[in-house]
DRENDO-1510 file (C-alpha; in Angstrom, 1 decimal, always signed):
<recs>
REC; n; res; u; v; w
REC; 1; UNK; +24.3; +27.8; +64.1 .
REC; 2; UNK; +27.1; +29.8; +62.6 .
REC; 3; UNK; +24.7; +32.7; +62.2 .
REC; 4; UNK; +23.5; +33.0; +65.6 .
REC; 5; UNK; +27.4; +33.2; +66.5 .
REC; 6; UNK; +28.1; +35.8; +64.3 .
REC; 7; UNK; +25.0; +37.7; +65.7 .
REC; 8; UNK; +26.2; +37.0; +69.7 .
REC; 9; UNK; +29.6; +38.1; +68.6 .
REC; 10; UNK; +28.2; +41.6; +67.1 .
REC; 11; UNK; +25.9; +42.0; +69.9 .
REC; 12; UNK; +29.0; +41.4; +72.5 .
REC; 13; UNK; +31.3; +43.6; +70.7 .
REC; 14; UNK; +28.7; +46.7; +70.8 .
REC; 15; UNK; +28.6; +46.1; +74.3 .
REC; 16; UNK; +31.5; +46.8; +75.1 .
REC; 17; UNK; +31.3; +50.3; +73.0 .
REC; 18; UNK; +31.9; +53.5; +74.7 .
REC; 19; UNK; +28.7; +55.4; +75.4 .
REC; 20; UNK; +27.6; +57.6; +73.1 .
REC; 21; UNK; +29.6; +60.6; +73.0 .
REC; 22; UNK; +29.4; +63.6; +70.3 .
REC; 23; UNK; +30.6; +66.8; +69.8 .
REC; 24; UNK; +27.4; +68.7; +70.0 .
REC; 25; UNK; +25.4; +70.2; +71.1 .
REC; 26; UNK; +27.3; +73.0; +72.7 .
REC; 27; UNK; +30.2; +75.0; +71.8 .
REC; 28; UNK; +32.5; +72.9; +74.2 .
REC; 29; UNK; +34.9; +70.5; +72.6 .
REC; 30; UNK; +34.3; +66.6; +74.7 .
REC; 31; UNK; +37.7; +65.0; +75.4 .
REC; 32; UNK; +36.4; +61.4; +74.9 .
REC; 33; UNK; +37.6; +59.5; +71.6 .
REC; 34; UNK; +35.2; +57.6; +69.2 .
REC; 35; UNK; +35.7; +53.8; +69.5 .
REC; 36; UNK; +38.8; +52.1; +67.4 .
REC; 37; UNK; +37.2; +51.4; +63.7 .
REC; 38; UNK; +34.2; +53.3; +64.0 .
REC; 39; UNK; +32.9; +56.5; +62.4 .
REC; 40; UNK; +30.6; +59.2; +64.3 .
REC; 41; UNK; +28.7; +61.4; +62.2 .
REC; 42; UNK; +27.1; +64.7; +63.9 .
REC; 43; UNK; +24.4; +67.2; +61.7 .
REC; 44; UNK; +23.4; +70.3; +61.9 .
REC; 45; UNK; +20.2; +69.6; +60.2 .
REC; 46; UNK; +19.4; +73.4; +60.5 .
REC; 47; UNK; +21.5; +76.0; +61.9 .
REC; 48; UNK; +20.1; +79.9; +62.1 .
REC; 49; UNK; +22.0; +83.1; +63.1 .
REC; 50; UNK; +20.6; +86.5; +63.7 .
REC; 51; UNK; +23.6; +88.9; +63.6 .
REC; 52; UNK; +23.1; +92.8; +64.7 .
REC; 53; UNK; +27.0; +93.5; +65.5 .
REC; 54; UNK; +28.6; +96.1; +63.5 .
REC; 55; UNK; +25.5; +98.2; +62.8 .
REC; 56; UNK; +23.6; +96.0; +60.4 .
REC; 57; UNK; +21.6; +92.7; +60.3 .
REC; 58; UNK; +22.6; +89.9; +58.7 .
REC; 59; UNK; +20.5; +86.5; +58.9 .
REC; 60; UNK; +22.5; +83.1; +58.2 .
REC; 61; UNK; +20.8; +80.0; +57.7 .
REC; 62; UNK; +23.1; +76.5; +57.3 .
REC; 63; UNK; +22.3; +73.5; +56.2 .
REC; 64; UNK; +23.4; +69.7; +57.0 .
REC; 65; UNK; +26.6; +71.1; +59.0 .
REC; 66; UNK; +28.4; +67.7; +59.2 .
REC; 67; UNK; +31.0; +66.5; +61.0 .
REC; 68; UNK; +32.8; +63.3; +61.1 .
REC; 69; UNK; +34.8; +61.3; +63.5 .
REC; 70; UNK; +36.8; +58.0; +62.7 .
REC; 71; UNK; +38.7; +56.2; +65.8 .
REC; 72; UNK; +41.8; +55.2; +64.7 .
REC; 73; UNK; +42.9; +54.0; +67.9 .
REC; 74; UNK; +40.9; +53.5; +71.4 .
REC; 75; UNK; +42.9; +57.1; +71.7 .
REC; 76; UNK; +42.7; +58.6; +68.7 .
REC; 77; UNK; +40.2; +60.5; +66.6 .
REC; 78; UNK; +40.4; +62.0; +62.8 .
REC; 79; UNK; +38.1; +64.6; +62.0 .
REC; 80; UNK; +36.6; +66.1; +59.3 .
REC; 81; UNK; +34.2; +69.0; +59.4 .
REC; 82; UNK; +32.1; +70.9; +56.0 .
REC; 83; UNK; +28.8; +72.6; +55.5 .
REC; 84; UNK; +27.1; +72.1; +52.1 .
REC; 85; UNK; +25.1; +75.2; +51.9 .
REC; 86; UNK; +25.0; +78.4; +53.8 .
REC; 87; UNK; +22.7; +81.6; +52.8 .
REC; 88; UNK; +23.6; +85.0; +54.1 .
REC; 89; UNK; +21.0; +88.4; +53.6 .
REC; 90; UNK; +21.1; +91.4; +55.0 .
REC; 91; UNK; +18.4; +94.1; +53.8 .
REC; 92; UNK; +19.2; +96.1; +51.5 .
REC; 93; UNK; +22.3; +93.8; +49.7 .
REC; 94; UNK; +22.1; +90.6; +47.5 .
REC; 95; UNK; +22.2; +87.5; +49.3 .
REC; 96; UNK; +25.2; +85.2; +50.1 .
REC; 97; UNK; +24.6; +81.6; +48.3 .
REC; 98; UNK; +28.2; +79.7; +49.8 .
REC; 99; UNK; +29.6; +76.2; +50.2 .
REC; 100; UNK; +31.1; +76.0; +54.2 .
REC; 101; UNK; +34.8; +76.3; +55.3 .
REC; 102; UNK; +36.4; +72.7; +55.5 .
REC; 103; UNK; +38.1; +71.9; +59.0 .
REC; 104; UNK; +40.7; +69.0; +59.5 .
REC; 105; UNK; +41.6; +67.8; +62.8 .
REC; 106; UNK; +42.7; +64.8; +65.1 .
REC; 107; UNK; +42.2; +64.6; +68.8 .
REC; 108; UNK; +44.9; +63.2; +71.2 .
REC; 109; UNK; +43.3; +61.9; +74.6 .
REC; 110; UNK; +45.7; +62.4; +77.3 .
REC; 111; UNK; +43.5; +60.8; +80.2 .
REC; 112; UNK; +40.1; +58.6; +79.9 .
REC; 113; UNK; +39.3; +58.4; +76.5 .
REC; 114; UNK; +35.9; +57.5; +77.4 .
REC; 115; UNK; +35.1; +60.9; +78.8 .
REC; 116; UNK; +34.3; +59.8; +82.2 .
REC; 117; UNK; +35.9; +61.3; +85.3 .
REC; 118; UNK; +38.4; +63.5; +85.1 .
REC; 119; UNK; +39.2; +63.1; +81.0 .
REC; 120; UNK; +41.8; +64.9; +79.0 .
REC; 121; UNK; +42.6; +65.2; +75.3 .
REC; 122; UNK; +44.7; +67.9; +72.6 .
REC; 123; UNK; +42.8; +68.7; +69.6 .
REC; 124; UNK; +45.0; +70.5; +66.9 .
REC; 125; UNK; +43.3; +71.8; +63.7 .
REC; 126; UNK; +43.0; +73.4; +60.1 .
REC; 127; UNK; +40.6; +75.3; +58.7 .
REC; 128; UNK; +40.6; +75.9; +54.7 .
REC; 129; UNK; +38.9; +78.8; +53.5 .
REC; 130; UNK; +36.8; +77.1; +51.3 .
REC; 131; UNK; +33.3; +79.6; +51.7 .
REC; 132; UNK; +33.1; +83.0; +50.1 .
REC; 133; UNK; +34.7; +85.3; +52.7 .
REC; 134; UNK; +31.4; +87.2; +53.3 .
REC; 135; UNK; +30.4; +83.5; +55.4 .
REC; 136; UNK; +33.7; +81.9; +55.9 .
REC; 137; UNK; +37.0; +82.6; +57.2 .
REC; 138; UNK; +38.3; +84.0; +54.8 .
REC; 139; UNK; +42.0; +82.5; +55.1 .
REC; 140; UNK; +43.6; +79.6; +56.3 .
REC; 141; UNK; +43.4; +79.4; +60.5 .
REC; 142; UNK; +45.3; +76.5; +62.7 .
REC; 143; UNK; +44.2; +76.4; +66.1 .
REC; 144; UNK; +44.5; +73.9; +69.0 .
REC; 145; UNK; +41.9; +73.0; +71.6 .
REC; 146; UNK; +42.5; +71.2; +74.8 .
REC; 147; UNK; +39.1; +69.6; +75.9 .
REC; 148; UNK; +38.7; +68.8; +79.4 .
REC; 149; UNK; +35.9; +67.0; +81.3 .
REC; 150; UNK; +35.3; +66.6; +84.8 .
REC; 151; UNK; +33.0; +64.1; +86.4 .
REC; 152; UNK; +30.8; +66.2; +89.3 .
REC; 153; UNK; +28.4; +64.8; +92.0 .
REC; 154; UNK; +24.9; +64.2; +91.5 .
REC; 155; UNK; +25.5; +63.3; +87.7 .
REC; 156; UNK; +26.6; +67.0; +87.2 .
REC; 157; UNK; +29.9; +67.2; +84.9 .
REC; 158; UNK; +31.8; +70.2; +83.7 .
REC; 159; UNK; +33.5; +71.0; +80.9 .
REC; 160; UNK; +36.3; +73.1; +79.6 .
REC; 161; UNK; +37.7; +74.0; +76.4 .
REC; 162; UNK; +40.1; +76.5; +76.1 .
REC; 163; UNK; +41.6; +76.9; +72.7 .
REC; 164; UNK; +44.0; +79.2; +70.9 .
REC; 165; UNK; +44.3; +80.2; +66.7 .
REC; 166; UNK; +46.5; +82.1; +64.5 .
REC; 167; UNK; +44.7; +83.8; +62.4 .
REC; 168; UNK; +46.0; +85.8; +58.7 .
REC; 169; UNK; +45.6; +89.3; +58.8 .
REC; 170; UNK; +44.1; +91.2; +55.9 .
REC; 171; UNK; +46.0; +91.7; +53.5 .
REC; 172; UNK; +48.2; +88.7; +53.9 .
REC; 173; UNK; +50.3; +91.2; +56.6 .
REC; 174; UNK; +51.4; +88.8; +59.0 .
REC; 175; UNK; +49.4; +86.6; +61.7 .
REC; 176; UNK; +47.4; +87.5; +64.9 .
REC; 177; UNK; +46.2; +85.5; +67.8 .
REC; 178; UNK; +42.6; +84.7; +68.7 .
REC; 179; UNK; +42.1; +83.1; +72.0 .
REC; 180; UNK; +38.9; +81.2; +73.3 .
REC; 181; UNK; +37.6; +80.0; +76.6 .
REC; 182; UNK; +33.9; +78.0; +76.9 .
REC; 183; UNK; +32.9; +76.7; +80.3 .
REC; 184; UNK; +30.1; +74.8; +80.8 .
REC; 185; UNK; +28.1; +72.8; +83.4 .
REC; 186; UNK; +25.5; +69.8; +82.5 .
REC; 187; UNK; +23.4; +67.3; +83.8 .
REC; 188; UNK; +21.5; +63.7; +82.9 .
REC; 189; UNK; +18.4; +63.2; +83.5 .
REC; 190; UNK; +18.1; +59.8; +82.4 .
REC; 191; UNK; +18.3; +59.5; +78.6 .
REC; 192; UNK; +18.4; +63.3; +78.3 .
REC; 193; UNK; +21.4; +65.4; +78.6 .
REC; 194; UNK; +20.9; +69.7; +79.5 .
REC; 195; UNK; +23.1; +72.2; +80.4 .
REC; 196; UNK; +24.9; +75.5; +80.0 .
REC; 197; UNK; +27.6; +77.3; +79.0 .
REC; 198; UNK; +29.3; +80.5; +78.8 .
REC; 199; UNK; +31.8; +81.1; +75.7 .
REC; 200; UNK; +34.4; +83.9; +75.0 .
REC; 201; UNK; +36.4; +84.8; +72.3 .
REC; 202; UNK; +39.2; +87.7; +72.0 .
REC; 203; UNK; +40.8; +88.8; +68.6 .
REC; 204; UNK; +43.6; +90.5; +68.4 .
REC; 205; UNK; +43.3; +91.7; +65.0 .
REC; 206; UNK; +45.1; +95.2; +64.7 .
REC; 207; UNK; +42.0; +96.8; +62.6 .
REC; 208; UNK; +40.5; +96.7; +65.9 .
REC; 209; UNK; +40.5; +94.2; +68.9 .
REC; 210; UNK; +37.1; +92.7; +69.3 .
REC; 211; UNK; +35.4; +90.2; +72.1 .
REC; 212; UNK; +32.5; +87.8; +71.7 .
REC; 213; UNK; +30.4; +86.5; +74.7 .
REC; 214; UNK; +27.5; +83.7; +75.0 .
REC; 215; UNK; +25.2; +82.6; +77.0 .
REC; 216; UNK; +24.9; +79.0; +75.8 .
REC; 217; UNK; +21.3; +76.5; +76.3 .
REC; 218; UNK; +21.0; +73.2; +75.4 .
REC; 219; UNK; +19.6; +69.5; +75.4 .
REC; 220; UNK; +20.3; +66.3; +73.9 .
REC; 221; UNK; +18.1; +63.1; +74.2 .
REC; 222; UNK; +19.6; +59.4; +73.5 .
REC; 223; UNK; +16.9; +56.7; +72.6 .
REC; 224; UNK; +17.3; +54.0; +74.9 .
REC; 225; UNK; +16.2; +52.1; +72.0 .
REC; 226; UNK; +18.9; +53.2; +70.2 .
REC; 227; UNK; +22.1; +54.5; +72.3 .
REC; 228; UNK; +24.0; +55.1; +69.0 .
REC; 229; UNK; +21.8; +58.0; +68.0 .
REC; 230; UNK; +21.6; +61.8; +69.3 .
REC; 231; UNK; +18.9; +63.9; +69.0 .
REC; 232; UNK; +19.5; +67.8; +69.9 .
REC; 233; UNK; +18.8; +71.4; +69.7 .
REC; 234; UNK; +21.0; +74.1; +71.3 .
REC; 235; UNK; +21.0; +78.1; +71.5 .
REC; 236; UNK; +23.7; +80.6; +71.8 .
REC; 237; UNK; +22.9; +83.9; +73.0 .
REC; 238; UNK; +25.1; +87.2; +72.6 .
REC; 239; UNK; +26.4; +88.9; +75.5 .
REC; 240; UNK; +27.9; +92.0; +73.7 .
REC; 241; UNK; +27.7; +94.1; +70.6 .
REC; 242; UNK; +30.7; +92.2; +69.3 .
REC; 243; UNK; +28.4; +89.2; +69.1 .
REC; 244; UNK; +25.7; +87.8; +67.3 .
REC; 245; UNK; +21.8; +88.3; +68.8 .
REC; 246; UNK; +21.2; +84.8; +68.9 .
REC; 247; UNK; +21.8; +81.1; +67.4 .
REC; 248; UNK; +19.8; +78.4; +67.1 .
REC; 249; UNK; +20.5; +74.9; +66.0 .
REC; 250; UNK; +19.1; +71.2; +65.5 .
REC; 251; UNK; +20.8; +68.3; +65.1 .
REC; 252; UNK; +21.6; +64.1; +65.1 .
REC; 253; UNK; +24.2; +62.3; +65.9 .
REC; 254; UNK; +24.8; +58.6; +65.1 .
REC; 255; UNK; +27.8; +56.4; +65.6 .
REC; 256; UNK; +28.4; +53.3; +62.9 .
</recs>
């Protein structure tokens, strides 16, 4: 008797549970917040780059990109994001063998933690250069994102995340500004989510300004089965020289 309570009581509480709601796939940043008391964890079970910018190839393969998200509150987040393993070759060179930069963060919602309608949140971050700098970032960045999601007609929504770093010059000469804006429209088609994106980025660095562009693809499917676990695969495809040829990832999500 006291066990079927208990289970009634579980099965209640993870009804009332925000859907399912994870930061990939996709560049853009969601402004919903995982549920008070639980943790979200979201893979990159495989992550490839091709990279022709600059005049040579490199090819980049990562491994079990994770990132994890605790609810402290119904409207805010921690986060924690590190790759295990990350191999870089280019012909001609040795290969790249590298643990991942590690990136803290917390997310703030301002408006509808639960993503729907017209949701807000701030999203401040650090990254530690904890890769070899031929892979990672080579020094520390902080950067702040302000996610934004808008509920369309038709179960169309769009989302926007336009986000700002300071970045270490070489050298340790002072800091620079790097400035990034991803749009992006989707839609459900009953337990699978596609859509689109375009993402820029603009470095001021003063060894020479650059600008990345993509043209962003991608799907996620939720088992109904299951609606704490993501399955997905996205690909990011450069606009300019500046960026890389292409990107392709896989990846699950699962909220305890």
């Amino acid at each position: 008797m006291i066990f079927a309570l208990v289970l009634g009581l579980a099965a209640a509480a993870d009804g009332d549970l925000r859907d399912l709601c994870p930061d990939r796939p996709g560049r853009l940043t969601p402004a919903c917040i995982v549920d008070a008391g639980h943790l979200q964890a979201e893979t990159a079970l495989a992550d490839f780059t091709h990279d022709t910018s600059g005049g040579g190839v490199t090819d980049t393969t990562a491994g079990a990109s994770t990132l994890l998200r605790y609810g402290v509150t119904q409207h805010l987040e921690l986060l924690a994001g590190w790759t295990p393993f990350v191999h870089a070759h280019s012909p001609g060179q040795r290969a790249v063998d590298s643990v991942g930069d590690v990136t803290l963060g917390l997310k703030q919602s301002l408006l509808h933690p639960d993503g729907k309608g017209f949701s807000l949140a701030v999203q401040p971050f650090v990254t530690l250069p904890t890769a070899k700098a031929a892979v990672g970032v080579g020094s520390t960045v902080e950067g702040l994102i302000v996610p934004v999601t808008v509920a369309l007609p038709a179960d169309f929504a769009l989302g926007l995340s336009p986000e700002v770093d300071r970045v270490a010059n070489a050298g340790d000469r002072g800091h620079r500004a790097s400035y990034t804006m991803i749009g992006g429209v989707s839609r459900q088609f009953g337990p699978v989510n596609a859509g689109v994106e375009l993402a820029g980025t603009h470095d001021d660095d003063p060894t020479g300004r650059t600008t990345k562009a993509t043209a962003d693809l991608f799907a996620a499917y939720i088992p109904k089965a299951h609606p704490t676990v993501q399955f997905d695969a996205s690909a990011y495809i450069g606009l300019n020289r500046d960026t890389p040829a292409v990107e392709v990832q896989v990846g699950v999500s699962h909220r305890f």
